[in-house]
C-alpha positions as CSV (number, residue, x, y, z in Angstrom):
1,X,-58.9,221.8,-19.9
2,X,-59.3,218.0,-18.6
3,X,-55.5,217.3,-20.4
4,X,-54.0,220.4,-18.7
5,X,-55.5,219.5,-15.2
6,X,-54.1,216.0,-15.5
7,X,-50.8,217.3,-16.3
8,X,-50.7,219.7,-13.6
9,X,-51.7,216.8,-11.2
10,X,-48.6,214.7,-12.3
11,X,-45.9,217.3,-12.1
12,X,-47.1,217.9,-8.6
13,X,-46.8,213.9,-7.6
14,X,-43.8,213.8,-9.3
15,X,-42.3,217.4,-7.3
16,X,-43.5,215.6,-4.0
17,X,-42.2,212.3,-4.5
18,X,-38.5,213.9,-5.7
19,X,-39.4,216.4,-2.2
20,X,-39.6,213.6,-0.1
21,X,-35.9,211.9,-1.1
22,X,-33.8,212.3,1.8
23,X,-30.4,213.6,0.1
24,X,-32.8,216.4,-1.6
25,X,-34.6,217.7,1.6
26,X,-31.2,217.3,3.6
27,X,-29.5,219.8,1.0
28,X,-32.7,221.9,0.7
29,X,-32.8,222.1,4.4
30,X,-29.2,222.1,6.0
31,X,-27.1,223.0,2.8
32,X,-24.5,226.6,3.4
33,X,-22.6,228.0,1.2
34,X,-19.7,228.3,3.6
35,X,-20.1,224.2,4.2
36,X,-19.8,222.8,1.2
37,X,-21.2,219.6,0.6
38,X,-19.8,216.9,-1.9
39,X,-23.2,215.5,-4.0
40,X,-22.8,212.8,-6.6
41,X,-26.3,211.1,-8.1
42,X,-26.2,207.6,-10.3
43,X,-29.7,207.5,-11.6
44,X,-31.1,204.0,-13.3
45,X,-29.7,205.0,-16.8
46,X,-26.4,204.8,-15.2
47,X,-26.6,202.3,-12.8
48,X,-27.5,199.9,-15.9
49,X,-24.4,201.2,-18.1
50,X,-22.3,200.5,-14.9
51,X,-23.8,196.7,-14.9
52,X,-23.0,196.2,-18.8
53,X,-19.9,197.1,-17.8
54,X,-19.0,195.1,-15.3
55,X,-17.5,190.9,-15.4
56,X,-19.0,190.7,-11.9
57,X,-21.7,188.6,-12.2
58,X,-23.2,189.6,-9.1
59,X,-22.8,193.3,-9.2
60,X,-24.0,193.6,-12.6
61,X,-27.4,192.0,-10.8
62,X,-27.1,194.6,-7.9
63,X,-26.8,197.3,-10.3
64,X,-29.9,196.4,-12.3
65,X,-31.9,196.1,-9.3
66,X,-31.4,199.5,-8.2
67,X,-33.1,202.8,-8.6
68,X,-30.6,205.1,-7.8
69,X,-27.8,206.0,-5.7
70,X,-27.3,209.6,-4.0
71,X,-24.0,210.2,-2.0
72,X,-23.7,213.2,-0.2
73,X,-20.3,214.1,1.2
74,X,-17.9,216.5,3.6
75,X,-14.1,216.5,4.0
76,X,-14.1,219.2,6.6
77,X,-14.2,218.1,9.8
78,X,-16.4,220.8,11.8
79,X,-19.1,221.0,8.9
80,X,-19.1,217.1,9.1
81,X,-19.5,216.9,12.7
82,X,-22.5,219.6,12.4
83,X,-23.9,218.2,8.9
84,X,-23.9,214.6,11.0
85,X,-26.0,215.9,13.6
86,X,-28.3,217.7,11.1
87,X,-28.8,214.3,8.9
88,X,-29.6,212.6,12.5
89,X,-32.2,215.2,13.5
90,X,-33.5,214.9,10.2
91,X,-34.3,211.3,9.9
92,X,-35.6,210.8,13.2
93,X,-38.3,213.9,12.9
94,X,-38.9,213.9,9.3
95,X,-38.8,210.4,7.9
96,X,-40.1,208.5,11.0
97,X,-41.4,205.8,8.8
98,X,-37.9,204.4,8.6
99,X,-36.3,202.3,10.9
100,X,-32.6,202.0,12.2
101,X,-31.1,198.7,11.1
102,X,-27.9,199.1,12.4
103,X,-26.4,201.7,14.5
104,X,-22.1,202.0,15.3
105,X,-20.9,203.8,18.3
106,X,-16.8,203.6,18.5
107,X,-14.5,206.2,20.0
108,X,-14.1,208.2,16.8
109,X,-16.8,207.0,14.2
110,X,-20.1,206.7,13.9
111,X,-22.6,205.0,11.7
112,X,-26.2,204.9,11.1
113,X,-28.2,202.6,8.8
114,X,-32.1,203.3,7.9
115,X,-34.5,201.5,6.2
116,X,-37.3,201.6,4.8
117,X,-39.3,198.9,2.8
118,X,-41.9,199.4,0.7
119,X,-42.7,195.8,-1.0
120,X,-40.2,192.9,-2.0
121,X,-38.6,195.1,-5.4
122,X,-38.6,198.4,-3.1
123,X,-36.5,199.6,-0.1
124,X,-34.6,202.5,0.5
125,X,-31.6,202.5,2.5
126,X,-29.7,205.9,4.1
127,X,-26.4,205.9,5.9
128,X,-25.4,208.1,7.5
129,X,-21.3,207.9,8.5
130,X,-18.8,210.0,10.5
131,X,-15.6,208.0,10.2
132,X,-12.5,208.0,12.4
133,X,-11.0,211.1,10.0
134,X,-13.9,213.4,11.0
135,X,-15.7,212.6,7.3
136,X,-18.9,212.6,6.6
137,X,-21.0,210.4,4.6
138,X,-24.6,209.7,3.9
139,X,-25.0,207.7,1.2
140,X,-29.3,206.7,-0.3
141,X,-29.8,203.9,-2.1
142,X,-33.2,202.9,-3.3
143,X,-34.4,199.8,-5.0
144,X,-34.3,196.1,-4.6
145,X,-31.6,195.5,-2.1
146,X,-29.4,192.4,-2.0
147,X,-27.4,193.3,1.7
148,X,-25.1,190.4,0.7
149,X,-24.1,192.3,-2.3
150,X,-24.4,195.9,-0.7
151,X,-20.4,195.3,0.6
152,X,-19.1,194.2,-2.9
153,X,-21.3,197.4,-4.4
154,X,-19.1,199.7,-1.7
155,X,-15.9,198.3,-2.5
156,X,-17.0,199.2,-6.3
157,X,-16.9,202.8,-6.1
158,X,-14.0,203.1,-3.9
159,X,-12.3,201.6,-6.9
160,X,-14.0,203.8,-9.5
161,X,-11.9,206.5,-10.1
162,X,-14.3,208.9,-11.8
163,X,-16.4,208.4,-8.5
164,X,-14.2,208.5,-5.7
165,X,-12.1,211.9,-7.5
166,X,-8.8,210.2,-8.0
């Protein structure tokens, strides 16, 4: 009985804490089948195959300081502008202990950076992007975060072409 209890017990910390990821709640919550929605997930497994990988001594370190990587994404440019307002609304009611880093305001894009940090090994980042094509992106990246690396880590998957689709 004491064994099953404590089992029970973890599987519901570990259902919260997966709840409480932004991507996951933003699907759960906003998420139509007549919008579809672009999701790719690198998990740590992954993320430390992708810094073997790589000559880059730099981003092989980024890669195996980080948790994980969610990137959720939209091509079509109505359900982009009405998933970008949905992510907004989101953030600001349901994950009010984050707080906006940067925020981008030009005539046809918009971008939004949050951030959260939980101790010197653990932040969590979400962007949230409508570029000049009417594209969304919001893109979650948790673990220890090196922003001098995070531009050389974007430029990385624009140039993966199992990532980016090409």
């Amino acid at each position: 009985m004491n064994r099953t209890t404590i089992l029970m017990i973890l599987l519901l910390v570990s259902t919260s804490l997966t709840a409480n990821d932004f991507i996951t709640q933003f699907i759960q919550k906003y998420n139509e089948a007549d919008r579809p929605l672009n999701n790719v997930n690198i998990g740590k497994r992954m993320l430390e195959k992708m810094a073997e990988n790589t000559q880059d001594e730099e981003l092989r370190n980024t890669f195996k300081e980080l948790q994980s990587i969610r990137i959720v994404s939209s091509d079509n440019e109505t359900d982009s502008r009405y998933y970008f307002e949905k992510a907004y609304e989101l953030i600001q009611e349901e994950f009010t202990d984050y707080e906006e880093i940067v925020s981008v305001n030009e005539r046809y894009s918009r971008i939004s950076v949050w951030m959260k940090k939980e101790n010197e090994k653990r932040q969590d980042i979400i962007l949230i992007s409508l570029d000049e094509n009417s594209q969304l992106s919001i893109i979650s990246v948790s673990g220890k975060i090196d922003f001098s690396s995070i531009a050389k880590l974007s430029g990385a998957f624009k140039n993966e072409p199992s990532l980016s689709g090409h």
